[in-house]
C-alpha positions in Angstrom: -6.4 -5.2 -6.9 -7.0 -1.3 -7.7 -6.8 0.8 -5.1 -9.2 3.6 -4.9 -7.7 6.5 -4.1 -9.0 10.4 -3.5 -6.4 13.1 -4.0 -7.4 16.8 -3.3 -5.7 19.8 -4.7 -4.9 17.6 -7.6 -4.6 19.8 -10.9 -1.2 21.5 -10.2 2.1 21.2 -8.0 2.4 18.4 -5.7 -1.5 17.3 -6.0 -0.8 16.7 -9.8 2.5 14.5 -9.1 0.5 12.5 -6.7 -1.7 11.7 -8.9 0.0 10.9 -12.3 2.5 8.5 -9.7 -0.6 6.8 -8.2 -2.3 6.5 -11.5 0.2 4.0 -12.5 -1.2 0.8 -10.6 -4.8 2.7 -8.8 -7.7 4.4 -9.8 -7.4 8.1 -8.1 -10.4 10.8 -8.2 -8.4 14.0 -8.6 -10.0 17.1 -6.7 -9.8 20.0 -8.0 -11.7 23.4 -7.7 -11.2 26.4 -9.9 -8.8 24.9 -12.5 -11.0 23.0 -14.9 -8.2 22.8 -17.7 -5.5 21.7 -15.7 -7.9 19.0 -14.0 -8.8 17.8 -17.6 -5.3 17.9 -19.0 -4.3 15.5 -15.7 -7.2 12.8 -16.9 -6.0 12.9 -20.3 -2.6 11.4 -18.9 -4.4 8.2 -17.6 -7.4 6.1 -18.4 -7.2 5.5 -14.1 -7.7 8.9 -13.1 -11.5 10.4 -12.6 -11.8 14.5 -11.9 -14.1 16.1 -9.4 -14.7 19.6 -8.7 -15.3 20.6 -5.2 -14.6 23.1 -2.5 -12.7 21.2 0.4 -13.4 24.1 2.2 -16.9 23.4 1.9 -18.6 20.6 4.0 -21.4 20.0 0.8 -19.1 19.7 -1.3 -16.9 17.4 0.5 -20.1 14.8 1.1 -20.7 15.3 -3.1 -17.2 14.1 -3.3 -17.2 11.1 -1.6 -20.7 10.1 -2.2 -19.5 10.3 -5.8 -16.2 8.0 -5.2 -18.4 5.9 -3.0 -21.4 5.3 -5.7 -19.1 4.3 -8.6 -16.4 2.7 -6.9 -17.7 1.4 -4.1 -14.9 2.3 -1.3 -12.2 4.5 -0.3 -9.0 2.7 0.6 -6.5 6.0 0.4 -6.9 9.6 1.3 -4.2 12.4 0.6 -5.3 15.6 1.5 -2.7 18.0 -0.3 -5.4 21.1 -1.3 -4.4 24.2 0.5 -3.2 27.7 -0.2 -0.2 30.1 1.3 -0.1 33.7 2.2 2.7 36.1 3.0 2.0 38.7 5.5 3.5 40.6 8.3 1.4 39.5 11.1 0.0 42.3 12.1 -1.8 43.1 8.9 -2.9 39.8 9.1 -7.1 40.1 9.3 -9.8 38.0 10.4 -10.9 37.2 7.0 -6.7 36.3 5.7 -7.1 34.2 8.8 -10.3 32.0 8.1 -9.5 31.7 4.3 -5.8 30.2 5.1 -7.3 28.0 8.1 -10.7 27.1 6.5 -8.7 26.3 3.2 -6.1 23.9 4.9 -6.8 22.8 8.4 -10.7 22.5 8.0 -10.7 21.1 4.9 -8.5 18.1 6.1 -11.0 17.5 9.3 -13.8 17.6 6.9 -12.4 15.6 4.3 -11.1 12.6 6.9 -14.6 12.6 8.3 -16.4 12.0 5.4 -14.5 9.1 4.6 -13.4 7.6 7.9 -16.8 5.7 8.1 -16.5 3.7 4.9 -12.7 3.1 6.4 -14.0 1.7 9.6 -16.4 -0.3 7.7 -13.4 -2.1 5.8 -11.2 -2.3 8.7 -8.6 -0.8 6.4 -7.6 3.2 4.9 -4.4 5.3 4.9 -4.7 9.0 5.1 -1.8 10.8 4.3 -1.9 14.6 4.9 0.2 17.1 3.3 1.9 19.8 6.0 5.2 21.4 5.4 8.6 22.3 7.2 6.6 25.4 8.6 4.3 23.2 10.7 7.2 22.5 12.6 10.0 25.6 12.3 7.7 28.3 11.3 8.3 31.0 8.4 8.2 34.7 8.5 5.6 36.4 7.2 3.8 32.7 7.5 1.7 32.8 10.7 -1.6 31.7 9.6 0.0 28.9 6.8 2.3 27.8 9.7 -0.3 27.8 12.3 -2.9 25.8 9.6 -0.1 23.3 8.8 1.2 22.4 12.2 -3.3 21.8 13.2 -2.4 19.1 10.2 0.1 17.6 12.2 -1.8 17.6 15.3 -4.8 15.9 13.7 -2.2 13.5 11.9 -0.9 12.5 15.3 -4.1 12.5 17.7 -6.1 10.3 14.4 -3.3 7.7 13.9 -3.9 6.7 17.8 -8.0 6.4 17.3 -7.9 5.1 14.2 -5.5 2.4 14.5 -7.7 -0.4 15.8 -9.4 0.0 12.7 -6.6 -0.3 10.9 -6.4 2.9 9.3 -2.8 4.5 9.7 -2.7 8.4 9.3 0.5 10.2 8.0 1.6 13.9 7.4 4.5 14.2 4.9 6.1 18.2 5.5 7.9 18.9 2.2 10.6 21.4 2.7 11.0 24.3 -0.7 9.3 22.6 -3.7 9.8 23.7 -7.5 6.0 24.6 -7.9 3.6 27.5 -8.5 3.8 27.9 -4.9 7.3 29.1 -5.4 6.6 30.5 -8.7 7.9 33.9 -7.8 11.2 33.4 -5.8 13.9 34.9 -8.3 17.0 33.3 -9.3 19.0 34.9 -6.4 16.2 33.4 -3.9 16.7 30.2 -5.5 20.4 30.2 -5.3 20.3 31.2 -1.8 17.6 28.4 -1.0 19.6 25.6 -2.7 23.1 26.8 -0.5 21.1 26.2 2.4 19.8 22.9 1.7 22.5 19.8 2.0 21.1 18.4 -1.3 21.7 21.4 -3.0 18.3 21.7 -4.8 14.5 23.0 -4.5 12.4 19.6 -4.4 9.9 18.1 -7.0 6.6 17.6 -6.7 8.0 13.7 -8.0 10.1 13.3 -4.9 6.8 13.9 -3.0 4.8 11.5 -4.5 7.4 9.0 -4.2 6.8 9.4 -0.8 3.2 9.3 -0.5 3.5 5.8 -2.7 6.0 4.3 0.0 2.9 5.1 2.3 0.4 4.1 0.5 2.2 0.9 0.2 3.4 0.3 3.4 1.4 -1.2 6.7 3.1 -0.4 10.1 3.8 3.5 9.5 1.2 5.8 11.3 1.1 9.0 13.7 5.2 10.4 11.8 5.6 13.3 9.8 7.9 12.8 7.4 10.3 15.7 6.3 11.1 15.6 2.4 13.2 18.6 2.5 16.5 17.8 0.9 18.1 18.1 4.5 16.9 21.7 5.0 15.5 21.3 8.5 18.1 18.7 9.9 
């Protein structure tokens, strides 16, 4: 049987990987906001992927979301929350309104997100959230204080959930990808990229596909909850 799976951030990057790699054997609703093209190019790939625009930021929007998921398909069994957005800047130009865009866009769209559908979970005695952090929420980046402060709030909900939620069955996951070949990274020359891959034991930037293959592990899986999971080549061991 299908699972039905919501997938936020979906139309680029790592959102988009997820998708097409859950697609394969579950129907996903891919989130996406501002890029209409990219979101319709995704459905074209699979006859199991539906696309929904919303703001994750944005508690309305959220509810239209899973109202929608919930009227046609009757259930949410998975959750990845991957929508989210970086900035680079020296902390002390950092303002109040860089701050509330980066933690509105990552950390309080995941608690709104996982509220909305924790009741229909509860109700089925069954869910998996995975959420998507990074390497920062752990080590920290320069010139990443908000992002890094955003991702390791992830981590903390990711931990404190998977202990609440498990009598319900619902098991709650943060997967903290290391450097991944995306848009993200889109403007790291080739000398940043050389000097990224020497100092990762693998030798290589990630893929948005090594990613997903990690998400499907979870999705699959029934006695993993409260880890985050590094897939970062080695880069943080």
């Amino acid at each position: 049987m299908k699972k039905v799976i919501i997938v936020t951030g979906a139309s680029r990057g790592i959102g988009r990987a997820i998708a097409e790699e859950l697609s394969r054997d579950n129907i996903v609703v891919a989130n996406y906001n501002k890029s209409y093209d990219m979101a319709k190019s995704l459905s074209e790939t699979s006859e199991n992927i539906d696309i929904f625009k919303a703001d994750v930021s944005n508690r309305m929007e959220v509810k239209s979301l899973v109202n929608y998921v919930l009227d046609k398909y009757g259930k949410v069994d998975v959750l990845v929350n991957n929508a989210g957005i970086a900035q680079e800047k020296l902390f002390q130009d950092i303002t109040d309104d860089d701050w509330d865009n980066v933690i509105k866009s990552n950390l309080y769209s995941v608690f709104c997100t996982i509220q909305e559908v924790v009741p229909n979970m509860i109700s089925n005695k069954s869910g998996c959230i995975i959420n998507i952090s990074s390497c920062y929420s752990v080590y920290g980046g320069p010139f990443a204080v908000a992002y890094s402060a955003s991702k390791a709030g992830i981590d903390g909900i990711t931990k404190s959930l998977a202990k609440e939620l498990a009598p319900s069955h619902i098991r709650v996951n943060s997967i903290a990808p290391g450097a991944i070949n995306t848009d993200m990274n889109a403007g790291l020359t080739s000398n940043d990229i050389e000097e990224l891959n020497s100092e990762i034991p693998l030798g290589r930037l990630g893929e948005g596909a090594d990613i997903a293959r990690c998400v499907r592990w979870l999705v699959k899986d029934n006695y993993t909850t409260g880890q985050i999971i590094s897939v970062d080549g080695g880069w943080t061991v």
